[in-house]
C-alpha positions as CSV (number, residue, x, y, z in Angstrom):
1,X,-4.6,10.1,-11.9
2,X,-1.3,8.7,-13.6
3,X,-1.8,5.4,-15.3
4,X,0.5,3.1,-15.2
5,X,1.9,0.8,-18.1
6,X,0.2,-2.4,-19.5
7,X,3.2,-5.2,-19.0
8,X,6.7,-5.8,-19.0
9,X,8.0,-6.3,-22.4
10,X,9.0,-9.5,-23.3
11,X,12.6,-9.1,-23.8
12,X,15.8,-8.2,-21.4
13,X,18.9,-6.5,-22.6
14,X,22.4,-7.3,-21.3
15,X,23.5,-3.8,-21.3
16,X,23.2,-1.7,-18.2
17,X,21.4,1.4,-17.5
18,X,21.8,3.0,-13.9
19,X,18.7,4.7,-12.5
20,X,18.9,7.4,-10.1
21,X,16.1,8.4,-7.4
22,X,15.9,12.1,-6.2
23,X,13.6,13.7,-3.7
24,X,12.1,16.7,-2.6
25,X,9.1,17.9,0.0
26,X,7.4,20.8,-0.3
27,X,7.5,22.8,3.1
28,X,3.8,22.7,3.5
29,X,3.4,19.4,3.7
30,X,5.8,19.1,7.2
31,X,7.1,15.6,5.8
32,X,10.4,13.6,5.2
33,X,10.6,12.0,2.2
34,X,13.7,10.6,0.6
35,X,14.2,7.1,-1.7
36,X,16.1,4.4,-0.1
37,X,18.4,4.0,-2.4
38,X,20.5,6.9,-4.6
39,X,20.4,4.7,-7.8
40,X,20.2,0.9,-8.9
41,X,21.6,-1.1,-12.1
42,X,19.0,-2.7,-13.9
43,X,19.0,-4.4,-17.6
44,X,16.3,-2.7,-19.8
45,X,13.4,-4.6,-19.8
46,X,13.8,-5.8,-15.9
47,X,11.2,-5.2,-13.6
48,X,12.5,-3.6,-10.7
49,X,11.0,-2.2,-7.6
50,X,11.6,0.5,-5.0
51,X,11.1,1.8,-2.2
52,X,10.7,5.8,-1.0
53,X,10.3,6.7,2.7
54,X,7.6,9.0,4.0
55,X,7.6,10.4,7.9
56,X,5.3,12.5,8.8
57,X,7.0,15.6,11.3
58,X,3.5,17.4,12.4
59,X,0.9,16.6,15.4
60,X,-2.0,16.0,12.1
61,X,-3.2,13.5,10.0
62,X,-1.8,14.8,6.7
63,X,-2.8,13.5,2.8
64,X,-0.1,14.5,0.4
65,X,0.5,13.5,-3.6
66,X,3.7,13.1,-5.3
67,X,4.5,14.6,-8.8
68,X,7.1,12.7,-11.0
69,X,9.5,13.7,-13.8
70,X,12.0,11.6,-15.9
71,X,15.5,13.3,-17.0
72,X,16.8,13.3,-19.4
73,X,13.4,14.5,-20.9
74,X,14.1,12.5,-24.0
75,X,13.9,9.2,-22.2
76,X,10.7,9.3,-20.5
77,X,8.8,7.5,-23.1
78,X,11.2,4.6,-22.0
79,X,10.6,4.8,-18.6
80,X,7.6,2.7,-17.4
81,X,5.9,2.0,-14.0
82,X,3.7,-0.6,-13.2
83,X,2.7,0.4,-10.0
84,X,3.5,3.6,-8.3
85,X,2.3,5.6,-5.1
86,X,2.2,8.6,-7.1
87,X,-1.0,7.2,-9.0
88,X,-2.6,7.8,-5.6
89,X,-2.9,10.1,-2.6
90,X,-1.1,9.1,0.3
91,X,-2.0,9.9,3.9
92,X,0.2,9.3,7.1
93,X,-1.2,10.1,10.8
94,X,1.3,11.9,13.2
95,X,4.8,11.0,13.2
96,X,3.3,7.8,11.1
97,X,6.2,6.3,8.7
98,X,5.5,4.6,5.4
99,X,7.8,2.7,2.7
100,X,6.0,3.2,-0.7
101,X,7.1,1.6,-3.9
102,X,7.4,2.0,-7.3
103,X,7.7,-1.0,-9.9
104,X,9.1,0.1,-12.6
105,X,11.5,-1.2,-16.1
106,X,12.8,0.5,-18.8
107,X,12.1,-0.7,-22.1
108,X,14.5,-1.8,-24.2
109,X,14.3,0.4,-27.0
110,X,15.8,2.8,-25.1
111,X,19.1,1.1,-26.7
112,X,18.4,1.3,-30.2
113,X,16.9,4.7,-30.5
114,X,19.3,6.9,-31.8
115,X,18.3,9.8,-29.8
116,X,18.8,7.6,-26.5
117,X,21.3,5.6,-27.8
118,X,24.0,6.6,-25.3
119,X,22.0,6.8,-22.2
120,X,23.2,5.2,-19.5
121,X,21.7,6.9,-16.9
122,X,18.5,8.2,-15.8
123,X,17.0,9.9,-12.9
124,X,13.7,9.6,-11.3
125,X,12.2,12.7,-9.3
126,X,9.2,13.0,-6.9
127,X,8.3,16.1,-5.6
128,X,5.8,15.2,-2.6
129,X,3.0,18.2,-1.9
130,X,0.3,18.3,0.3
131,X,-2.9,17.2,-1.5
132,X,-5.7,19.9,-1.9
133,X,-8.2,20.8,1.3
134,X,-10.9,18.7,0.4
135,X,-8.4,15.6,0.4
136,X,-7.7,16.6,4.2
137,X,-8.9,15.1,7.1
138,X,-11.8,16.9,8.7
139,X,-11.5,19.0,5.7
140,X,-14.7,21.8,5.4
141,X,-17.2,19.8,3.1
142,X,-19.2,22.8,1.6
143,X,-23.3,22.4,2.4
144,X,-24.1,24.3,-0.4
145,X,-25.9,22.7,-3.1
146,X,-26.6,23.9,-6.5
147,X,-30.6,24.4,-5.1
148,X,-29.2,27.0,-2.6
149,X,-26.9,28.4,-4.7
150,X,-27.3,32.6,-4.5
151,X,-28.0,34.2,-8.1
């Protein structure tokens, strides 16, 4: 489980940093998912939510979990969320639609590091997968116990 950050920080910038949202579905899973916006303007140290779409396409209750990344790498230590439907599975029954969110800043350090200094934009990914069987729906659960194991 991802953990999300403490607080917002207590300052705001006036400077600008545009943050972009991407993405992508493994087939598996036989779901849409997209963000519902392409990017926003925010000031460093703004919360900010948004929102990603999920449909899912097949005839079965489906769980899936979403994997994140922050580009460029060097600014992920800048890029906080507070609340995020990747720090949990999500499941949609047939053809079910869902708007999950994401609150999110970036600190405002981001400005004054040198090695970020001249970042003005950063991107967001999700990759959404189907979670493991045993997160599934009328997913097997095993009867065997550790007293009936075979040696």
């Amino acid at each position: 489980m991802v953990e999300a950050c403490a607080a917002v920080p207590g300052r705001v910038a006036d400077t600008f940093v545009t943050v972009r949202f991407d993405a992508t579905t493994a087939p598996e899973l036989g779901w849409d998912f997209r963000p519902l916006e392409s990017a926003v303007r925010v000031h460093p140290g703004e919360q900010r939510e948004v929102f990603f779409r999920a449909v899912n396409r097949t005839a079965e209750t489906v769980t899936g979990t979403a994997t994140f990344n922050v580009t460029p790498t060097k600014t992920g230590i800048y890029f906080d969320k507070l609340q995020c439907f990747c720090f949990n599975e999500q499941q949609l029954k047939p053809g079910e639609s869902r708007d999950m969110g994401v609150v999110f800043f970036v600190d405002p350090d981001l400005l004054t590091d040198p090695s970020t200094s001249d970042v003005r934009t950063i991107t967001l990914s999700y990759t959404m997968f189907r979670a493991p069987a045993a997160s599934q729906p009328n997913a097997a659960v095993s009867s065997r116990t550790k007293d009936s194991a075979v040696n």
